[in-house]
LUMDRENKE-195507 format. One line per 2 residues: number of its first residue (from 0); their letters; for each residue x, z, y of C-alpha. Coordinates in pm, 1 decimal. Layout:
BEGIN
NUM> a> X Z Y; ...
This chain:
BEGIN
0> xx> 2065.1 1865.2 -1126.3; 1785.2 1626.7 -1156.9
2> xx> 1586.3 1867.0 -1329.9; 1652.1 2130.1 -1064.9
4> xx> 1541.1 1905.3 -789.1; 1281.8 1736.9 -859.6
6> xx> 1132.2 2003.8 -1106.6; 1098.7 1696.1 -1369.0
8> xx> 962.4 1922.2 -1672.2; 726.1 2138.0 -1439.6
10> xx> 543.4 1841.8 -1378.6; 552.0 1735.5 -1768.1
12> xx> 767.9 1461.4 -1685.3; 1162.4 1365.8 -1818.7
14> xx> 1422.5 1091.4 -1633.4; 1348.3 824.3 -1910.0
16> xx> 957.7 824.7 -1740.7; 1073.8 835.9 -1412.3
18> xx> 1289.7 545.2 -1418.1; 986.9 359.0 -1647.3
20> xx> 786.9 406.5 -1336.3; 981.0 357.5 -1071.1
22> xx> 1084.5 10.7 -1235.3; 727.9 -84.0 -1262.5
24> xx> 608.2 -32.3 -883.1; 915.5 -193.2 -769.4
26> xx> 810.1 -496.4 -974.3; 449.1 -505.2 -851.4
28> xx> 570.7 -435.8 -449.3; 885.1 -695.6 -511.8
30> xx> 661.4 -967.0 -374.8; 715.6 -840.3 15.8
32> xx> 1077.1 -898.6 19.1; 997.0 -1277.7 35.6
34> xx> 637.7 -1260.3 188.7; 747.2 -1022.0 467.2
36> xx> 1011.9 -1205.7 581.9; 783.1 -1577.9 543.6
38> xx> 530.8 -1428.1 749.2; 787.9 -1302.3 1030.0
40> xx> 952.4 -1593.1 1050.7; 632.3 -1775.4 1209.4
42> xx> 667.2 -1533.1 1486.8; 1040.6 -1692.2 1563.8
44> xx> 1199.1 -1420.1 1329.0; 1491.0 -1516.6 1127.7
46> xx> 1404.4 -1531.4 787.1; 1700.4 -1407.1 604.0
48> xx> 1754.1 -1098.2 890.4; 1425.6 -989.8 790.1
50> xx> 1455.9 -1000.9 425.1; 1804.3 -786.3 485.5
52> xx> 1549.4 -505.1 738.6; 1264.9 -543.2 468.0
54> xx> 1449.0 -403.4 148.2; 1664.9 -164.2 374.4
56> xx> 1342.8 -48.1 560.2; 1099.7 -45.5 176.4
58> xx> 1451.2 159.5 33.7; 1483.2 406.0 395.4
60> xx> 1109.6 502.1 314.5; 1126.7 544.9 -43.8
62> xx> 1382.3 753.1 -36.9; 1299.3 973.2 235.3
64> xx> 939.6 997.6 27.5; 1108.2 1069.5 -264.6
66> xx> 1398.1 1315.7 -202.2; 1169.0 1501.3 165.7
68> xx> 820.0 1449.5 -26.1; 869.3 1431.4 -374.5
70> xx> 637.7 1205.1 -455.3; 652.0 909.2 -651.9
72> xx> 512.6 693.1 -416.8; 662.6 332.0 -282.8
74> xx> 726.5 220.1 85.0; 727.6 -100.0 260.7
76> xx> 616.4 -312.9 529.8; 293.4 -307.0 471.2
78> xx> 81.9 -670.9 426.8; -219.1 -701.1 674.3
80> xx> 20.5 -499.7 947.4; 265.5 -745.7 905.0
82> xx> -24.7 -1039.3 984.2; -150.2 -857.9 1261.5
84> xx> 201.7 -871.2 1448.2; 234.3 -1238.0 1372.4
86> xx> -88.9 -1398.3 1419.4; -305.7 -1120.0 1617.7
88> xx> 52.0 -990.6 1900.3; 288.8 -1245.7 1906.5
90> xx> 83.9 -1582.1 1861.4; -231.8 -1445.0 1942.0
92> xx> -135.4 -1243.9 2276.1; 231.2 -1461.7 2368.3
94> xx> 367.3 -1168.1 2334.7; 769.5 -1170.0 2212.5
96> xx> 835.5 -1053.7 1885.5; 1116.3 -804.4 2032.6
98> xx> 828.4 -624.6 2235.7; 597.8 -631.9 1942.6
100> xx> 869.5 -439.6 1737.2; 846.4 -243.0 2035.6
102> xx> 492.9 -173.6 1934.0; 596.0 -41.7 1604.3
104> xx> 795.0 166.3 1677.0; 622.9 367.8 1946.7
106> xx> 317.7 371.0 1734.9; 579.3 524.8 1449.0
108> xx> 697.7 775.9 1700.0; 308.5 850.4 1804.7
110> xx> 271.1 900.6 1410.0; 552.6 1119.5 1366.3
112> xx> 416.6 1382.2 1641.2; 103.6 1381.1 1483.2
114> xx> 218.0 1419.2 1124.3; 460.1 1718.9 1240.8
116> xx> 133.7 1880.7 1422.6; -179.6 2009.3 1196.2
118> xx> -375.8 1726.5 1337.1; -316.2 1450.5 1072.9
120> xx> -352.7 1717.0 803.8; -633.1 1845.0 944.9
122> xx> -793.2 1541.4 952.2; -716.9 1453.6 582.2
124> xx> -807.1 1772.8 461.2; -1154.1 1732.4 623.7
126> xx> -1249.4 1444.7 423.7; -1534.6 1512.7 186.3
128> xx> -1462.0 1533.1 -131.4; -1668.9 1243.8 -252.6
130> xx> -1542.4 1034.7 49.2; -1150.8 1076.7 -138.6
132> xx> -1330.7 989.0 -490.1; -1474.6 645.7 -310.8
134> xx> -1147.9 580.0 -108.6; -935.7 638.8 -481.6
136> xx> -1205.9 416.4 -645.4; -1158.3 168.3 -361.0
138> xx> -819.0 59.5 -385.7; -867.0 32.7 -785.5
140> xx> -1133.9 -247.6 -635.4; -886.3 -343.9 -387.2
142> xx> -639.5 -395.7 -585.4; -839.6 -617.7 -868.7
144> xx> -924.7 -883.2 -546.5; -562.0 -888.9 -476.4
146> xx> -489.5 -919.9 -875.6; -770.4 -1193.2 -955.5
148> xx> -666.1 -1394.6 -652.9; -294.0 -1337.4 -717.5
150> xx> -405.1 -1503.9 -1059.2; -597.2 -1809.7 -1001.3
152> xx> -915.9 -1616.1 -1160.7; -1124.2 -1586.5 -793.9
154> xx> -1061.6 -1874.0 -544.6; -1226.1 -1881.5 -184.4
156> xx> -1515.4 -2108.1 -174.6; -1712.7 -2220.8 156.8
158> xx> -2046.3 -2203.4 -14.5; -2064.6 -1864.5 -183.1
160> xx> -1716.2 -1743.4 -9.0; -1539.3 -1675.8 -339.9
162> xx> -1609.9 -1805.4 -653.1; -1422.6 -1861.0 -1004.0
164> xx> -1106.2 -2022.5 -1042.7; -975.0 -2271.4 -1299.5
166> xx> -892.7 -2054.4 -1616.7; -710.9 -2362.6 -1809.4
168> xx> -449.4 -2351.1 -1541.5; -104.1 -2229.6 -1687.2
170> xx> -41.8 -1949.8 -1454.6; -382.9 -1838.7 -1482.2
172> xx> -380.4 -1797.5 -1871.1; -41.7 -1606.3 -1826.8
174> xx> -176.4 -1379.9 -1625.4; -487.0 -1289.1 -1889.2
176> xx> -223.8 -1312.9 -2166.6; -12.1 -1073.9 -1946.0
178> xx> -313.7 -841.1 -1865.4; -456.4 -839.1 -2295.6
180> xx> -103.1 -684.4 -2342.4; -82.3 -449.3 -2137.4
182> xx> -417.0 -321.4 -2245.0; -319.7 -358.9 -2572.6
184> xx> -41.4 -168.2 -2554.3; -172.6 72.5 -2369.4
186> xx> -435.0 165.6 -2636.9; -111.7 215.3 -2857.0
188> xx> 11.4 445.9 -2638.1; 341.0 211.5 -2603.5
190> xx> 549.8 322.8 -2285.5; 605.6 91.5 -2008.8
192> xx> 274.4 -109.1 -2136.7; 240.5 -265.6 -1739.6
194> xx> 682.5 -307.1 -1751.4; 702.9 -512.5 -2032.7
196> xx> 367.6 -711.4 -1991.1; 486.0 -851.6 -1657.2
198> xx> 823.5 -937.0 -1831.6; 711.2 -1092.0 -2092.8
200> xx> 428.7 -1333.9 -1903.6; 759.2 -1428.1 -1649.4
202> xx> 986.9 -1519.4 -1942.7; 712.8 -1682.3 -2172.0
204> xx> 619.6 -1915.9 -1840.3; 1002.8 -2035.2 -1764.8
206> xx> 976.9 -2279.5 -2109.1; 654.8 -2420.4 -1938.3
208> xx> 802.1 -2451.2 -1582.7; 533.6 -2240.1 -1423.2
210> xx> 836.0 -1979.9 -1384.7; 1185.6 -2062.1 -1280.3
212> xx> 1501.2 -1914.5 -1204.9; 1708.0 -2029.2 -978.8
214> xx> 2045.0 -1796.0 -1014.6; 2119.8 -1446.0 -1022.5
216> xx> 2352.0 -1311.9 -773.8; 2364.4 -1411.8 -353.1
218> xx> 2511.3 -1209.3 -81.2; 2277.1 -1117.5 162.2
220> xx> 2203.8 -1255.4 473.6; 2327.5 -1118.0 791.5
222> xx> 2095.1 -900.6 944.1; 2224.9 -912.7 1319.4
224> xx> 1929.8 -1099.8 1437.0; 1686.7 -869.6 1418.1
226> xx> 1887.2 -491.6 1404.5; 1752.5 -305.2 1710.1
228> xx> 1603.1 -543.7 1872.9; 1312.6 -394.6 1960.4
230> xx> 1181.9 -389.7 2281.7; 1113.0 -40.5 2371.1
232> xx> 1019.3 -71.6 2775.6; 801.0 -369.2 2740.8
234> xx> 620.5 -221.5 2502.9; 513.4 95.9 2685.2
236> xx> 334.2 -167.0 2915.9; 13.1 -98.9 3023.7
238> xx> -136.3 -374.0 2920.4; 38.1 -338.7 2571.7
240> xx> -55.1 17.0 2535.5; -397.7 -129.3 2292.2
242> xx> -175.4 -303.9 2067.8; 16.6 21.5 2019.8
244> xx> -251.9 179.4 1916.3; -464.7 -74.7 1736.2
246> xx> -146.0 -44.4 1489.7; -115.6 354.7 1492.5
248> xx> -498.8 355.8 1360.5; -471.5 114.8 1152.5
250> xx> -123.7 237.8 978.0; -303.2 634.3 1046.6
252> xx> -620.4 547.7 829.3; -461.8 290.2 553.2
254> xx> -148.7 520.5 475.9; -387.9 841.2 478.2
256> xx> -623.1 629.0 241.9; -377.3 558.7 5.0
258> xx> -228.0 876.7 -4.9; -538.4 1005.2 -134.3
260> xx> -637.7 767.7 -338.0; -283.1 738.3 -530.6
262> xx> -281.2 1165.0 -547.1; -589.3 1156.5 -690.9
264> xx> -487.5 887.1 -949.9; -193.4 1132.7 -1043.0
266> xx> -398.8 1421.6 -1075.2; -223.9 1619.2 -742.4
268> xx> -513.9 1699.8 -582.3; -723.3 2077.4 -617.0
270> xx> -1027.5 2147.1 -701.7; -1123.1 2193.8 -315.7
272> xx> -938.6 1763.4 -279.7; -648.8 1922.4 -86.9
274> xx> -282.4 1770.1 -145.7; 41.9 2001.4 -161.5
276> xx> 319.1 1880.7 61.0; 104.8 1674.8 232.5
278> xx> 274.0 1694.1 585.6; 629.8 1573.1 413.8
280> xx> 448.3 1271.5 295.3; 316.1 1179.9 639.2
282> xx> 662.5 1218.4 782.8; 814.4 1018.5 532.4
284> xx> 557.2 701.2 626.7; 576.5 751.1 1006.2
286> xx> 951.6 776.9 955.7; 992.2 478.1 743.4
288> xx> 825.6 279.4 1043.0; 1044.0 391.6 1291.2
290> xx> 1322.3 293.7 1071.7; 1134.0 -19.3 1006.2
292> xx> 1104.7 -103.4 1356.7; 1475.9 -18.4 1417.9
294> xx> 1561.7 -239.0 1126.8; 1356.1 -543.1 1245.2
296> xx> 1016.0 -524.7 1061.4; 686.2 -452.2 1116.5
298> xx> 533.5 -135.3 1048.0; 630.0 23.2 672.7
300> xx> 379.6 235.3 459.3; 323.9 347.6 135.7
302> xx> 220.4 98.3 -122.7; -101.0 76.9 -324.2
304> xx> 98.0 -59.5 -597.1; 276.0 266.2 -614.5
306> xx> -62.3 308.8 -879.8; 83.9 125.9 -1127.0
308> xx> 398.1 338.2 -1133.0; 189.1 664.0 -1153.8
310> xx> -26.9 515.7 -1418.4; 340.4 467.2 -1605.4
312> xx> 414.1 829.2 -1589.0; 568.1 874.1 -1291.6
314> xx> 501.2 1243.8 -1121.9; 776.2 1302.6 -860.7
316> xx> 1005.2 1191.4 -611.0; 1257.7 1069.8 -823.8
318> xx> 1038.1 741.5 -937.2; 1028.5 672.4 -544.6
320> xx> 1461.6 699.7 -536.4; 1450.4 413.7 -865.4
322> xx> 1244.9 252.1 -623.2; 1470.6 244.5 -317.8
324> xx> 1763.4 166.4 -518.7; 1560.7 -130.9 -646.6
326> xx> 1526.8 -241.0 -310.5; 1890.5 -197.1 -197.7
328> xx> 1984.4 -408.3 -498.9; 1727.8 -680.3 -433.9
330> xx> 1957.7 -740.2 -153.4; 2212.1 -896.1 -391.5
332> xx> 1982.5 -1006.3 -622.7; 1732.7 -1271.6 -419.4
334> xx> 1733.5 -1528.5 -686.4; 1567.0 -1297.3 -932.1
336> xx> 1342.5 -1098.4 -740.6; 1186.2 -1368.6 -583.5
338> xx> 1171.6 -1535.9 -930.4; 911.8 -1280.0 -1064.0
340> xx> 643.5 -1487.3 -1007.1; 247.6 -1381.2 -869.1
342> xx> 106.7 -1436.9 -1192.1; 303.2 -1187.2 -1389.1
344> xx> 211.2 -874.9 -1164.4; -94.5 -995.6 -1108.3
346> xx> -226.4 -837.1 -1435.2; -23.5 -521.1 -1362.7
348> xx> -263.6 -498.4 -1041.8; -567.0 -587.3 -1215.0
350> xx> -502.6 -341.3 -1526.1; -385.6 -40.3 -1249.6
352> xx> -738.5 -105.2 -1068.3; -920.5 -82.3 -1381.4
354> xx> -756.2 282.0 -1397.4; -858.9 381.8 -1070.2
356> xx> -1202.8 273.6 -1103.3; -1329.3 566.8 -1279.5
358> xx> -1275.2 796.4 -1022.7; -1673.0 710.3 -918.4
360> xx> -1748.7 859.0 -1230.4; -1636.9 1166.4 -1071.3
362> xx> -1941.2 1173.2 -799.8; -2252.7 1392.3 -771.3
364> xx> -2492.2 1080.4 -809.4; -2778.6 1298.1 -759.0
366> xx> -2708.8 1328.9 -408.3; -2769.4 1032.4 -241.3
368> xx> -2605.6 1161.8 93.7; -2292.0 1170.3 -105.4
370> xx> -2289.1 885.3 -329.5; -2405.2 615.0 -58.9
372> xx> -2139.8 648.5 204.3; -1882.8 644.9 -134.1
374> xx> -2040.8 347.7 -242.9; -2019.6 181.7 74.5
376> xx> -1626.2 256.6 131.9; -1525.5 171.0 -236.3
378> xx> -1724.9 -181.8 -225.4; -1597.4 -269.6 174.0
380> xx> -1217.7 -192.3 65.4; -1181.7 -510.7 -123.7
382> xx> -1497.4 -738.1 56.9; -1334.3 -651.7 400.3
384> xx> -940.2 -691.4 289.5; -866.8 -326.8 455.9
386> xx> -866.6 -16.7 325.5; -864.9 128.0 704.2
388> xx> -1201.9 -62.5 802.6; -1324.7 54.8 418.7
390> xx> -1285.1 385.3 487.1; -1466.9 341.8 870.3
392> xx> -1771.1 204.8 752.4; -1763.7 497.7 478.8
394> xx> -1747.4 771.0 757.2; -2010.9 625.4 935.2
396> xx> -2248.7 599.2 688.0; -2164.2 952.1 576.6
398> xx> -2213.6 1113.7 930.1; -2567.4 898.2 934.8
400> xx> -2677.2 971.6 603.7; -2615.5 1327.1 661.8
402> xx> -2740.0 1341.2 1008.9; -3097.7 1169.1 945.4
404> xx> -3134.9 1416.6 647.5; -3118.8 1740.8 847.1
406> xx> -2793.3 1828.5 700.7; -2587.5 1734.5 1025.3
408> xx> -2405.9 2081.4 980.4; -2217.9 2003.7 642.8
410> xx> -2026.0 1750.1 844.7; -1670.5 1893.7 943.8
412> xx> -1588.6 1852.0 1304.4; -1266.2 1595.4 1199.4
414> xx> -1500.7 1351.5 1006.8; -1709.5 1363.3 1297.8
416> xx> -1432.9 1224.4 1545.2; -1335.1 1009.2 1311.1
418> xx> -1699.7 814.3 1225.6; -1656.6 805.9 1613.4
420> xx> -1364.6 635.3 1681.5; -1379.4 375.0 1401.1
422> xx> -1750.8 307.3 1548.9; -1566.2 252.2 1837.9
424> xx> -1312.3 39.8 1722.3; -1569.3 -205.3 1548.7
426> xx> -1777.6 -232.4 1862.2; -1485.4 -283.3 2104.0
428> xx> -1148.4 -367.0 1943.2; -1200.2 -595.8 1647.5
């Protein structure tokens, strides 16, 4: 049945690799059941009601991803989104957390109707071909800031910004210990090389007391608190209508980033950069907000950790379902997801990134029209902490490049509109 459905040995894959990768991006996205709902909570959220509408909302999207879409890609509220409704809506802008839930899930609606219309495919389509080789290249870069910092190996610094980190520190050795394995393995050709190098660094650090486990089994909270308790009137406000769509673009332009990025990765792209299927992937994100919303979270989106479970082997929709059953029995399990600590998946980031790196190797360098606009979106991904405003300044330069060289007709109408609106956005919403 599994075979039939998913079409596991047409895309040269069996349920033993599947399960291998599904297991491994649920261990590298396990982090946001905790930080989702710590982050929430400053905007007068109850913690443990979020944690309960953070797994649901991370499983609702995975599986809708993985039995609509069938890709192998995860789902859940997304970090930077989930900042912006804390510190930029509801403390920034007094606005209550029910009408900024509100927010979400209008903006998911919005989403939906233009996923289900050509436009969103369209505009994904449209993007040059070098443009998806930067934006895949640029979450590998993305992800090896969030890694290194994750690991104690880059610190912030107020004289050069960042700068290196204390290597002697316990955690931070684990996590090079945990990455030389992983690479280690990996030239061995050993399955689950990222699985069992983030198992091994959590185990090895509990001796040490840099890891600790605190029980296995809780039941979970109740989730009352925050189950539709959205605000859907105040939110279609005039004066909130911005913050509706500050978080459609931003959730439009990150998910369609790392959609591309993480096809690309897994080899599901043609030779013209198009993706199969890819309206049923767009529906599955903008549904998984609404549901989000609904739940009680911010908005939900497809994971750029869901690399790391592609880089295990996973190839369709069925590593996404091992996902959202992961998630549905985190709920029981709190004690021991939140005991995987930063430093072990860490090096699962860092090693995943090193993977996706090489897709600049893929560009035409002698066109500098080309390769400068990709070099500018893979190196702002990670130096502005977005893949969105990565992308933006990557559209820009490509319509500028291109315009100033007399070639202002190989730009496609959709990349056009939308070098406009993110120059837009910089200048007037920041």
């Amino acid at each position: 049945m599994l075979e039939r459905y998913f079409g596991l040995a047409e895309t040269g894959t069996n349920l033993r690799q599947e399960v291998l990768a599904g297991l491994t991006t649920f261990l590298t996205m396990a982090y946001i059941v905790v930080v989702n709902p710590s982050i929430l909570s400053d905007a007068g959220m109850e913690w443990g009601a979020v944690f309960v509408a953070t797994c649901l909302a991370a499983a609702l999207g995975c599986l809708i991803m993985g039995l609509y879409a069938n890709y192998p890609f995860g789902l859940a509220p997304g970090m930077g989104l989930n900042a912006y409704f804390t510190y930029g809506v509801v403390l920034g802008m007094g606005i209550a957390w029910p009408t900024a839930l509100g927010a979400v899930f209008v903006s998911g609606i919005l989403f939906l109707i233009i996923s289900l219309l050509p436009i969103r495919e369209w505009i994904i389509n449209a993007i040059p071909l070098s443009l998806k080789m930067a934006i895949s290249a640029g979450i590998g870069f993305f992800l090896a800031i969030i890694a290194l910092k994750n690991a104690g190996v880059v610190v912030e610094s107020q004289a050069t910004l960042v700068t290196l980190g204390d290597l002697s520190a316990p955690p931070t050795l684990l996590a090079l210990l945990g990455f030389f394995i992983m690479i280690g393995l990996s030239h061995h050709r050993i399955p689950g090389a990222v699985l069992i190098g983030i198992i091994a660094v959590s185990l090895i650090g509990v001796p040490f007391g840099v890891a600790e486990f605190d029980g296995v089994v809780s039941l979970p909270p109740d989730p009352s608190a925050t189950f539709l308790a959205m605000d859907i009137v105040g939110a279609l406000e005039l004066g909130l209508i911005t913050v509706v769509l500050v978080f459609l673009f931003i959730d439009l332009f990150d998910s369609s980033g790392t959609l591309v990025g993480l096809s690309h990765r897994a080899g599901f792209l043609d030779s013209e950069g198009r993706l199969g299927r890819l309206r049923s992937a767009l529906v599955a994100d903008s549904g998984a907000t609404i549901g989000g919303a609904a739940l009680g979270t911010s908005t939900t989106t497809t994971y750029i950790e869901s690399a790391a479970g592609v880089n295990a082997g996973g190839r369709t929709g069925l590593t996404a379902v091992v996902i959202a059953a992961m998630f549905l029995v985190s709920l029981f399990f709190l004690p021991v997801v939140s005991a995987i600590p930063a430093y072990a998946t860490a090096p699962a980031l860092l090693f995943v990134a090193c993977m996706m790196a090489r897709g600049l190797a893929e560009l035409q360098w002698d066109d500098i029209t080309d390769t400068a606009p990709a070099v500018v979106t893979a190196i702002a991904m990670p130096l502005t902490f977005s893949i969105a405003d990565g992308m933006g300044l990557g559209f820009i330069t490509y319509v500028a490049g291109k315009t100033l060289a007399g070639r202002a007709r190989e730009v496609h109408v959709a990349v056009w509109v939308i070098a406009v609106l993110f120059a837009l956005r910089f200048l007037f919403i920041h």
